[in-house]
C-alpha positions as CSV (number, residue, x, y, z in Angstrom):
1,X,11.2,7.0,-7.7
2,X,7.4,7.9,-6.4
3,X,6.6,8.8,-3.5
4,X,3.6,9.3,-1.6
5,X,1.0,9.0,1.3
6,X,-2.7,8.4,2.0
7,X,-4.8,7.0,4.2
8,X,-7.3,4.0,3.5
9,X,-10.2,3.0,4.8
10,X,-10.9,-0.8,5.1
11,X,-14.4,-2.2,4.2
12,X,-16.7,-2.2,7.1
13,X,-16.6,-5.4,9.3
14,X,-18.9,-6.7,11.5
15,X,-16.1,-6.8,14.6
16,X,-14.8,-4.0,15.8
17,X,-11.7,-2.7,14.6
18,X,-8.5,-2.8,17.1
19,X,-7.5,0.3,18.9
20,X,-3.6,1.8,17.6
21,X,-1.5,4.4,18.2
22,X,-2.1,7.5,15.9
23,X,1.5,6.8,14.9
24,X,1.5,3.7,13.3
25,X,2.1,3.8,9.5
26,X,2.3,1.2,6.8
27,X,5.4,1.8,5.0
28,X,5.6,-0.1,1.6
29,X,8.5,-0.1,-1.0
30,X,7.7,-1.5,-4.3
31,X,9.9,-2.3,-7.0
32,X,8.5,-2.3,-10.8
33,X,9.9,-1.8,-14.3
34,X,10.3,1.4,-15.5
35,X,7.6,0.8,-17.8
36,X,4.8,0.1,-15.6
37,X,2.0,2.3,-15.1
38,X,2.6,3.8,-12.1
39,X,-1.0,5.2,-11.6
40,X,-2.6,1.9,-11.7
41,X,-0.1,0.0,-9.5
42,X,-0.9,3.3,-7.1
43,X,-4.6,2.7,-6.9
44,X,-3.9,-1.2,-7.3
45,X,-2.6,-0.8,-3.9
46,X,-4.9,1.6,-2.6
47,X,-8.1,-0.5,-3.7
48,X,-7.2,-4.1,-3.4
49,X,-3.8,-4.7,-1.2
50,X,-4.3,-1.7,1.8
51,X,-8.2,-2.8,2.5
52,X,-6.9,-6.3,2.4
53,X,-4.3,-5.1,5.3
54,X,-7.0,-3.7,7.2
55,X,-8.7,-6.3,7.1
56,X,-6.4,-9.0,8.1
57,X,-5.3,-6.9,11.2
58,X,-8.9,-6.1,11.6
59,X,-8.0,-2.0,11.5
60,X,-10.5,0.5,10.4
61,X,-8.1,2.7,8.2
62,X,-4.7,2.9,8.0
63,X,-2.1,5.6,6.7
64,X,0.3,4.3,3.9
65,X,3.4,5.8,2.6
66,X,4.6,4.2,-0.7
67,X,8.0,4.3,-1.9
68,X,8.0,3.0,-5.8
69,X,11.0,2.1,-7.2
70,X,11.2,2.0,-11.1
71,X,14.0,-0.2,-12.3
72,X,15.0,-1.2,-16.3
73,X,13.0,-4.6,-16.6
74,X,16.2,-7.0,-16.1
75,X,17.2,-5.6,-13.0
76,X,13.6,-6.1,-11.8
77,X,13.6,-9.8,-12.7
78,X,16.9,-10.4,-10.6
79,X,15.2,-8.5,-7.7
């Protein structure tokens, strides 16, 4: 397993972003095959699925913590 935390900030909008407690967190737990490259699914998520978040619940940044699950490929199929 990896593990690990950041914080992302969304493209700028043109409305303002919603107000949130300091404690809110999105925690994500993805499962790929062993042999995936973990570094690009990492900043995958960080450049294209996070900002995407912030975007659809109009937030200016949000923290993440990712838990990533590497599994043999067949038991990631069945998943």
């Amino acid at each position: 397993m990896v593990t690990g935390t950041s914080s992302v900030a969304a493209p700028a909008s043109s409305t303002p972003a919603t107000s949130r407690s300091e404690n809110d967190v999105f925690a994500g737990h993805v499962g790929t095959e062993d042999a995936a490259d973990v570094t690009d699914l990492r900043r995958r998520i960080d450049t294209e699925a996070v900002p995407r978040l912030c975007r659809a619940l109009d937030l200016a940044h949000l923290p993440v913590e990712l838990l990533i699950r590497l599994d043999d490929a067949r038991s990631a199929r069945l998943s």
